[in-house]
N, C-alpha and C positions, 0 to 999 in steps of 0.2 A: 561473416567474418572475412575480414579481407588477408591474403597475404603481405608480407613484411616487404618481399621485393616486388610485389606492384606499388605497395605504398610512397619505399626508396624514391621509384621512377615521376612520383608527383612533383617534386623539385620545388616545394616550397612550402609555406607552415599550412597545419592539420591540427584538427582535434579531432577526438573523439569523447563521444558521452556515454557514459558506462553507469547502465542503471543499475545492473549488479551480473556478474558472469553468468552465460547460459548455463555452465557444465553444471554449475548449483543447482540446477531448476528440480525441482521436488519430483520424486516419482520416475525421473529417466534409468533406462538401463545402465549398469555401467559402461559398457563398448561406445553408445550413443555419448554419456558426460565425457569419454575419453575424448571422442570426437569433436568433442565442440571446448575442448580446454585447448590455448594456446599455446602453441610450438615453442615460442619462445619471447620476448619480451625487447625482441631486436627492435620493430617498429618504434617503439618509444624512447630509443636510448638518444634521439636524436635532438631537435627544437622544437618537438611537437609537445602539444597536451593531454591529457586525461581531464575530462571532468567527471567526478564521484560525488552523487549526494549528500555522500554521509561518513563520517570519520571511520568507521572498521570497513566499509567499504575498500576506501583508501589504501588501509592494512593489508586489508584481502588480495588487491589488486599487488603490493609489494610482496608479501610474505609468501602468497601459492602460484604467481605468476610473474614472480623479478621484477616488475615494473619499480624503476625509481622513485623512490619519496617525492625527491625533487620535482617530476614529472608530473605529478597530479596535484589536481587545482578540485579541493573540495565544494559544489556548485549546488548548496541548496535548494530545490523549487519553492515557486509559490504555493499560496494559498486560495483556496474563494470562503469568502465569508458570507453562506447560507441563511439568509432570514428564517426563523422560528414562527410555526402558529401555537395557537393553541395546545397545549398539553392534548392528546388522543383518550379516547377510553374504550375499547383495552391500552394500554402503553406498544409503540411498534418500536418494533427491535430492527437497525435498518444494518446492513454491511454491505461497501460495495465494491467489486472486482470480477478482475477474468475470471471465470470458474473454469480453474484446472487444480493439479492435484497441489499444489502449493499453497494457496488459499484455505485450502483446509475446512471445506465450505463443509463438507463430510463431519468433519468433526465436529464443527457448531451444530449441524442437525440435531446429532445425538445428545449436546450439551442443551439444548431446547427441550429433546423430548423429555428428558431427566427434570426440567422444571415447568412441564406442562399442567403441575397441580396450581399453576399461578395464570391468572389471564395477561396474556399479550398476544400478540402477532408477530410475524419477524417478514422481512420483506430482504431481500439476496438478488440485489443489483447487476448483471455483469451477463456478457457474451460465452458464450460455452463452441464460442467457430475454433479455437486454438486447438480446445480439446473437447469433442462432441459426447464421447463416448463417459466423459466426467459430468458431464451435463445430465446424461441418461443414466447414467448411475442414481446423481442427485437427486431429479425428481419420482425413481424407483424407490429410495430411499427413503422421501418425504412421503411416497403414498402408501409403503409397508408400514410405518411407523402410525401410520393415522392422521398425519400432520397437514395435510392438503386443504383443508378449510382456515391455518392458521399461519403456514408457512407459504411465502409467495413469491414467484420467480418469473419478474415481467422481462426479464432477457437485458439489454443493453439499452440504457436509457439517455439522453440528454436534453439537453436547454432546460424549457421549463416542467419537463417532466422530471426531470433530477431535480429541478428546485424544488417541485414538490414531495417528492423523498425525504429529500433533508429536509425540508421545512413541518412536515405529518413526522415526522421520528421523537420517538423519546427517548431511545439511545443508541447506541452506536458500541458495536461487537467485533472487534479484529481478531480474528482466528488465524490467520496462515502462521506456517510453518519458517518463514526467512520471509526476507522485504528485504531489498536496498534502499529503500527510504519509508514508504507507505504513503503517499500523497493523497488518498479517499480519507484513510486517517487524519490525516495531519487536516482536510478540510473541515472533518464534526467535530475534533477539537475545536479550532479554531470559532466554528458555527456554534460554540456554545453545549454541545452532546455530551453528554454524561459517558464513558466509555469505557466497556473492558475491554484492553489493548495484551494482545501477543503480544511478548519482548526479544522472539526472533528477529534476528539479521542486525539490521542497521534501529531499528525499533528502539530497541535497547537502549541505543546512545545517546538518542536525540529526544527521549521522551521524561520530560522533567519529575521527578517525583511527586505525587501529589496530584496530578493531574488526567489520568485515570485510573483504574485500577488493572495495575501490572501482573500479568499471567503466563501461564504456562499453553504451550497449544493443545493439550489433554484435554479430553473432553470433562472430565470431572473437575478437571478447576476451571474451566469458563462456564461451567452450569452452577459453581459455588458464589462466584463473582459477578454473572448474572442475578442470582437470587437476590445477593446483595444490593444491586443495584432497583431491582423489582420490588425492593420489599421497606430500603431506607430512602424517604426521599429527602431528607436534611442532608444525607450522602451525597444525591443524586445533584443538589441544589450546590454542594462546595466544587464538587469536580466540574461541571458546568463554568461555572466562575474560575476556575486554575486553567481549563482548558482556553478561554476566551482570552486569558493573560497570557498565556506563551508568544512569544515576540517571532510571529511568523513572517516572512519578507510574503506581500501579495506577487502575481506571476509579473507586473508592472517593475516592481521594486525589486525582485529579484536579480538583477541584472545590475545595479547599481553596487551592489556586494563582491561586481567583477570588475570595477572599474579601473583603470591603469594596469590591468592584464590584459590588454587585448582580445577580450573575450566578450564582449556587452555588446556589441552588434551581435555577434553568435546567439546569445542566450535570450535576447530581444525578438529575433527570429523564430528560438523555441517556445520562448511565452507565446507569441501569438499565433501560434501553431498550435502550442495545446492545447490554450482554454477552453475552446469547442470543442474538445474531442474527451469532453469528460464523462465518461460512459460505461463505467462498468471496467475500468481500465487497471492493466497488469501492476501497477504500483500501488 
């Protein structure tokens, strides 16, 4: 987090991209979120921008930290649209992200073990270097539980190792607790996955009716919405289909949704920066 008067001293335009405020981040002490909320809202009062993913984002950045309306420029990401194999037998349950405590990786465990009288696998994509000790909770977690032959945690994956993730998955489980957008999300939609989706943070906003099944992050309503998903495949087969119809910009086309803002070199530089770094990643 930079200061407002080193900013001042740049003397000419700036953005910044704002995936969603630290001080939210799940699990921080208070003293620590006091520390990472900003002083004051001066840096932006100026000719600079905000980009925010996602419309309550936006709000957020206005309503708990001054930032002007006018000020933020809402900058959807892209998508990758993951090729499908064959349906699995058992069915694999795939989610992917950092594993820290906002993910909420904890809590899907226990929503697993509550419908372990059903066959699948579940497979929990994502780097645990943020927070180690979340990681070592986790798989303490999965092997009290008994879950270690069924629950699996290959660490930070990418290229054609994630494509085969998404591609072996028969559905797709978003558990965290807030998202400033969800972008692993927004890819097994998009890939066609069947998904029970959390409706924390930005989730909420952006995620069409119809097109997974919208939940709570409590472990007993992602283990009812799992069931559901495990048990009806006429179900499994319409959300698939709502998910592949959501009019996602690819990370290509994304940039063209900023055009005549002076922001489409910037966001052309973020596309081609992220794609490869799709890994187990904090959105």
């Amino acid at each position: 987090m930079l200061p407002g008067a080193w900013l001042d001293r740049l003397g000419k335009r700036w953005q910044a991209l704002i995936h969603h405020p630290l001080c939210l981040e799940t699990g921080l002490d208070p003293a620590r979120a006091l520390s990472l909320r900003p002083a004051s809202a001066r840096p932006w009062r100026g000719r600079n921008w905000l980009s925010s993913p996602a419309g309550r984002r936006g709000a957020t950045l206005t309503a708990r930290f001054a930032v002007p309306a006018d000020k933020i420029l809402l900058a959807p990401p892209g998508v990758t649209r993951y090729r499908r194999s064959a349906p699995r037998t058992p069915p694999m349950i795939l989610t992917v992200g950092a594993i820290s405590p906002r993910k909420n990786f904890d809590g899907l465990v226990t929503a697993l073990d509550a419908v372990r009288d059903l066959p699948w696998t579940a497979t929990i994509v994502g780097s645990d270097a943020h927070s180690p000790e979340t990681g070592a909770a986790l798989r303490a977690q999965v092997a009290a539980l008994g879950l270690t032959d069924r629950v699996h945690l290959p660490g930070a994956l990418t290229g054609p190792a994630l494509e085969t993730a998404y591609a072996e998955a028969s559905f797709y489980v978003h558990a965290a607790h807030y998202e400033g957008f969800g972008m692993a999300l927004a890819d097994a939609l998009a890939s066609g996955l069947p998904t029970v989706a959390s409706i924390g943070g930005a989730v909420g906003d952006w995620l069409p009716e119809g097109a997974a099944l919208r939940a709570t992050p409590d472990a007993a309503t992602l283990a009812e919405n799992m069931r559901l998903l495990l048990t009806d495949s006429d179900l499994a087969e319409r959300l698939a289909a709502a998910g592949r119809a959501i009019d996602f910009p690819t990370w290509l086309g994304a940039p063209l949704r900023l055009r005549g803002l002076g922001h489409e070199r910037l966001f052309r530089r973020l596309a081609r920066s992220a794609r490869p770094r799709r890994c187990g990643r904090a959105g």
